[in-house]
N, C-alpha and C positions, 0 to 999 in steps of 0.2 A: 462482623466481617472486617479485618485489617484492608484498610482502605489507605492507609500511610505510607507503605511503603515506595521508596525513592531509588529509582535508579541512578548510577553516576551515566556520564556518556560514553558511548565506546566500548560497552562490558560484553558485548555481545550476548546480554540476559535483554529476556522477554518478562514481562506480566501479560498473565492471561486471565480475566474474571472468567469465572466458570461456571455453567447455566444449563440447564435439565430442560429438556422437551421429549412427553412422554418415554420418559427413560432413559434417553438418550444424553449425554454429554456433549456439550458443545463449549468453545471458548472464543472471546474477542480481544483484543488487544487492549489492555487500560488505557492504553493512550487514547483510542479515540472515546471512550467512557465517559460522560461530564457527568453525570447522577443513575441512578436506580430509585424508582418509584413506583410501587405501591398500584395495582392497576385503580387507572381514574377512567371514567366515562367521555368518550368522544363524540365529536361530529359528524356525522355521515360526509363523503363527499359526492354526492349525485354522477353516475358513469366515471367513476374511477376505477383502478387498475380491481382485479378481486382481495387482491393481498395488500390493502390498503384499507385500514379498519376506518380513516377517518384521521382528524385532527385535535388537537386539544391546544391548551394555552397555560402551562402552570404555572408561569410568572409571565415576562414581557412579551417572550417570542410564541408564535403559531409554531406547534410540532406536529411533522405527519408522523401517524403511527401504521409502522407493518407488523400485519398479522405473520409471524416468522413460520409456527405453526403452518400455515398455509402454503409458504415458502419453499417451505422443507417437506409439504406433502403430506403433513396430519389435521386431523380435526383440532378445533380449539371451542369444546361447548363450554367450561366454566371460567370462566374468563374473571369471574370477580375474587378470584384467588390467585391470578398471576400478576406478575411485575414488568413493570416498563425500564428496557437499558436505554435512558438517552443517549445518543450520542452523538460525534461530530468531526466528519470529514470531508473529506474533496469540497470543504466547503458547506455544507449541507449539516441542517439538525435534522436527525432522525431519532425516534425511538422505537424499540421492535418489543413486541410483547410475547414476553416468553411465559414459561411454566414455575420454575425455581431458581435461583442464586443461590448461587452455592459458597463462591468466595475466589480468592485471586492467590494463585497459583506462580511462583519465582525459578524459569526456569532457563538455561544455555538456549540459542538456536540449534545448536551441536545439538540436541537431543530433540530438535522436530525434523520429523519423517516427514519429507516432501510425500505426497498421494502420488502412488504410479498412475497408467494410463487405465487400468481397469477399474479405478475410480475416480479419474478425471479422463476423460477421454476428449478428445478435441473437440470445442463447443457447447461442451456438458460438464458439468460437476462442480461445485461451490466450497469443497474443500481445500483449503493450501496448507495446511499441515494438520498432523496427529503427535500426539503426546501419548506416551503411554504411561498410565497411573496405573500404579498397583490394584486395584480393582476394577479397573476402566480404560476403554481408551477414550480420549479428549482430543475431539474435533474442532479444530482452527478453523471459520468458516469465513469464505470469502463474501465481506458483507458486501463491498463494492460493485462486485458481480449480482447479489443479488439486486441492490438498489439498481445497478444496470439493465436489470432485465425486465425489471417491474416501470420503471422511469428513465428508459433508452439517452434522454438528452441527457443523463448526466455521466455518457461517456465521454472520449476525449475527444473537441470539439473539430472535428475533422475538418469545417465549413471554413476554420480558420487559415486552414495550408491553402484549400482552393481559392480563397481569396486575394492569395499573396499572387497567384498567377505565374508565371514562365520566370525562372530562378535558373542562373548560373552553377553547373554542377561545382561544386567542392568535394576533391579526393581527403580530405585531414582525417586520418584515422580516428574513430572516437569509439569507446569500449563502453557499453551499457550494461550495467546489471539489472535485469527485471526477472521475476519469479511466473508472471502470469505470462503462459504462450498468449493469451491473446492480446494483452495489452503488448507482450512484445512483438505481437505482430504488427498492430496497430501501430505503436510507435515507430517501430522499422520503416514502415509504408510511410507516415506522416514525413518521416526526417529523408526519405528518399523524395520523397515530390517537394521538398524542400530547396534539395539540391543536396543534400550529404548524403553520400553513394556508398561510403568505405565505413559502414557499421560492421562492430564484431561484439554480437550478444549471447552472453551469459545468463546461463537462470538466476544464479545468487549471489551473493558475494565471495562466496569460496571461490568461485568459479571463475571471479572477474580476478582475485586477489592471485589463484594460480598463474593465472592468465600473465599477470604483470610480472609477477615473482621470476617467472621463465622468460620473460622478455629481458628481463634485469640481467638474469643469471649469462645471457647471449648477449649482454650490452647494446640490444637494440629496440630497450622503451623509446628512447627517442623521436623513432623514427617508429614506430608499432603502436603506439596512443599517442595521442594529444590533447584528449578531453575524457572526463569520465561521467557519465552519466549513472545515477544510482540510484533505487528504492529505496524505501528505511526499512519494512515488512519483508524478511526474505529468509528462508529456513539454511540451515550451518552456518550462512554470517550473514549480518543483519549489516546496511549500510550504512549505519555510523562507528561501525566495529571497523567493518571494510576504510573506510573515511580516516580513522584513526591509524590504522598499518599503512595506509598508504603515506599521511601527511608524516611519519616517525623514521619514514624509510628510505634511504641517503640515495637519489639515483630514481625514485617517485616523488617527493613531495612539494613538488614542483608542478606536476600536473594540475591543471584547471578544475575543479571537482562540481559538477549540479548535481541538487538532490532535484530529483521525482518524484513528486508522492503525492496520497492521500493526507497523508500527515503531518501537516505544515499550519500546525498552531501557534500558540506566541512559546511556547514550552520546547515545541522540539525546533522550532526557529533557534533558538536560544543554546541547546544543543549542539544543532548542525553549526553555527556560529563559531562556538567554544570547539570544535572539531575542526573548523578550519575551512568547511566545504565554501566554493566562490558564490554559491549565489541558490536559493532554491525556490522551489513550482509548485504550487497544487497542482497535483496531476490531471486534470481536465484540461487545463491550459496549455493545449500540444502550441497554439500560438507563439506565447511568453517562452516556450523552451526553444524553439526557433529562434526569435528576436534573442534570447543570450547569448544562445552560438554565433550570430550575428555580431552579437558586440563583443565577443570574445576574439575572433575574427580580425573584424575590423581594430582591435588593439591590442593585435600582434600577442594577447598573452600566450596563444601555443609554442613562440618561440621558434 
């Protein structure tokens, strides 16, 4: 399995490792991939979640492992012929124990099919994109969602906005691209009880980049954003693509940029960096993305 391959930043290309469960195709992003291993024997963990095989230790750190099988609603009887995807996001080492690897997949976001509502319907579905391969199609699966659903606290820490208490409204236009309605609900909600009232949210980054392109084209970004908030996981344009057209673009690249994400390792820090973006969030940290609009704010970068 080519496990090498490098993206530049900004190419609007995806890697996707690609993984069989009872016949099924599924794929995850490499980025948050650290290893594939070999299935190893765990720990029980006494009244844990049922999608929760237990823990192991393959070097320094304790990893829980989810039964993805169970996840996704099948049986998992031979277990000592599947592999473990370690991996690592919003903070978190997880590994999910699947069926097969298959191998890593180089492809456009322009070619993942966002899932309509008949199979993400509101409050349900753990799909966020499809590929379609010549013999198959290849389901993008929303891991965060699922870790969310099995282990609630590692949403976005809501306890942190109610802590702030009674906040001065601010009208500053700010433009958010998130792909998840529910995270963009959640975010919307957090950054209004904040006190930021004048959100305008987009699913993707096409969506946010139209958005501004047409603000440009009427000469009145100015006065239409002043902040851009952005995912880096997002189907037609991924946010450091989006990141990249905005900071190239005479009349945009001016704007303040926060990345959101699950995807805030030393790799795509280094990335969003070399892209230009001001400052970016593990996405649980609905807090830390408050306090920068706060300091973005209070030093006048909006201009």
């Amino acid at each position: 399995m080519d496990t090498n391959i490098l993206l530049e930043s900004g190419t609007n290309e995806l890697e996707v490792l690609e993984f069989v469960i009872r016949g099924n195709h599924y794929g995850i992003n490499v980025e948050k991939v650290r290893e594939i291993l070999t299935y190893q024997e765990v720990t029980p963990i006494p009244n844990s979640h049922p999608c929760i095989e237990g823990i192991f230790m393959p070097r320094e750190n304790i990893i829980t492992v989810i039964d993805l099988f169970q996840a996704l609603g099948f049986d998992n009887e031979n277990k000592k012929n599947n592999f473990f995807i370690v991996t690592n996001f919003n903070s978190l080492n997880i590994a999910f124990d699947v069926e097969q690897v298959l191998g890593i997949n180089r492809v456009s976001w322009t070619d993942v099919v966002k899932p309509d509502s008949s199979v993400n319907g509101p409050g349900a579905g753990v799909a966020t994109g499809i590929i379609k391969n010549p013999d198959s199609l290849l389901i993008i699966l929303d891991f965060e969602r699922i870790v969310e659903e099995i282990c609630p606290e590692t949403s976005l820490k809501m306890s942190q906005i109610e802590s702030l208490g009674e906040r001065e409204r601010n009208d500053i236009p700010i433009l958010i691209a998130e792909d998840s309605p529910m995270l963009s609900r959640l975010i919307k909600d957090s950054l209004n009880m904040a006190g930021y009232t004048k959100l305008i949210m987009k699913n993707n980054g096409q969506e946010a980049w139209d958005y501004l392109a047409e603000l440009k084209r009427n000469n009145g970004v100015d006065y239409g954003v002043k902040c851009l908030i952005t995912d880096i996981e997002m189907p037609q344009m991924d946010g450091h693509h989006l990141i990249k057209r905005v900071r190239e673009t005479e009349g945009l690249k001016h704007i303040p940029i926060v990345i959101f994400s699950s995807l805030i390792n030393d790799d795509m820090m280094r990335k969003g960096d070399l892209l230009g973006a001001n400052e970016q969030i593990s996405k649980p940290e609905i807090g830390k993305l408050v306090g920068v609009l706060d300091s973005l704010v209070a030093s006048n970068i909006y201009g």
